[in-house]
N, C-alpha and C positions, 0 to 999 in steps of 0.2 A: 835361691831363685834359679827358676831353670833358662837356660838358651833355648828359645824354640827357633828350630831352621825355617828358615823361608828361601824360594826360589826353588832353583832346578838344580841336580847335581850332574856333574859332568859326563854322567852314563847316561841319565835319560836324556839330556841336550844329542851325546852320539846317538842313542837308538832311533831319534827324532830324524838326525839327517840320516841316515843309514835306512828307515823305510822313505825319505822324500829322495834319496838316491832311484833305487828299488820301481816306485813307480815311474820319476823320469824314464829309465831303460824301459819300463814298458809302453810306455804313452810316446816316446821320441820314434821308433818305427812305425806305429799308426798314424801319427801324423804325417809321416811321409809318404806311405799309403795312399796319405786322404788328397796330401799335395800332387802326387801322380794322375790321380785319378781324376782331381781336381783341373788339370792343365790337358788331358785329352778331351775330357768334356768342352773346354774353355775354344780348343783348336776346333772341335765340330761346330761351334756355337759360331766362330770367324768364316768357316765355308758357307755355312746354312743361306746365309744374307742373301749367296749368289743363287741360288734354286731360282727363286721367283723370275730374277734379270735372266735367267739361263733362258727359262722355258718361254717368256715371254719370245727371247731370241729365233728360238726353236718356232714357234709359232709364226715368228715372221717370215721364217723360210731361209733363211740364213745360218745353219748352222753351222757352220764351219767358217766362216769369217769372224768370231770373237777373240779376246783376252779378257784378263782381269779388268782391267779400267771398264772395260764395257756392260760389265754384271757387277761391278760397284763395288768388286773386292780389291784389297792392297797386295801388292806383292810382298808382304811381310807383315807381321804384327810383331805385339810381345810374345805371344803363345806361338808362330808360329814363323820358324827361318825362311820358309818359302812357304805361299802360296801359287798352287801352278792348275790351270786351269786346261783340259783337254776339250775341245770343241766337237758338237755332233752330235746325232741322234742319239748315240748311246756313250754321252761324253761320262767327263771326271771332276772334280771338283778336289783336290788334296792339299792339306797343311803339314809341312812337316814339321814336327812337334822340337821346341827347343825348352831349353829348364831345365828339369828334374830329370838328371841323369839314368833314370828309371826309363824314361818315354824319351828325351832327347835325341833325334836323329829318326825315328820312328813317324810313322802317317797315319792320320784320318783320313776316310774317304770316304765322298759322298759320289756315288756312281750310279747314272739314269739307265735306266734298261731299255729295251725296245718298247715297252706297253706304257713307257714313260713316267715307272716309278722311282723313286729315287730309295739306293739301297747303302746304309753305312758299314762302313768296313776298317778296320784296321791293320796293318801289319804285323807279319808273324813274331817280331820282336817287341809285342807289348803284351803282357803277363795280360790274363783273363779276369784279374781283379782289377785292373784300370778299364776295363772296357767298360763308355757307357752304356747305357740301359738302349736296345734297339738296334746296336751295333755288333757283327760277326766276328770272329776272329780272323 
């Protein structure tokens, strides 16, 4: 009578983890990618709120007497160490991006022009693959 094997032997169990290595190292820096890119999006998304309270202010004729509390934004999030708020006809609106050592220390900005459109921007120390979509370098 013969022995038939069953199971795995101890080459294919390694060949198994040795390509689930292989893809980890490839899949672990996109995802950090996607988290960067992820958290500057997230910081534009925490200014945005203030557009509407800016302009309405603007409108009132008052532009230069606001802060944050008065256009409904926090001076801080999770996404974002500081929010700091510039007043005026051609004010600012900026998060400064905290996390992912990629964009940490780094800004979104949202900035009204004179013809009173509002124009996003980022600072020169966040890679052109985290900017999102609508946003300048």
């Amino acid at each position: 009578m013969k022995n038939i094997q069953k199971g795995f032997t101890l080459i294919e169990l390694m060949i198994v983890v040795a390509i689930i290595a292989i893809l980890a190292a490839i899949a672990l820096p996109a995802y950090q990618d996607y988290i960067a890119r992820s958290q500057v999006t997230a910081g534009l998304a925490d200014i945005r709120g203030g557009v509407t309270a800016f302009e309405e202010i603007i409108n009132k004729g008052t532009p230069s007497t606001f802060d944050n509390a008065d256009i409904g934004l926090a001076d801080d999030t999770a996404r974002c160490s500081a929010i700091n708020v510039t007043p005026g006809e051609t004010g600012e609106l900026e998060c400064v991006l905290t996390g992912n050592p990629k964009v940490s220390g780094e800004s979104v900005l949202l900035t009204r022009n004179t013809s009173g459109a509002w124009i996003c921007s980022v600072t020169a120390g966040i890679d052109a693959k985290y900017i999102p979509g609508g946003c300048e370098p």
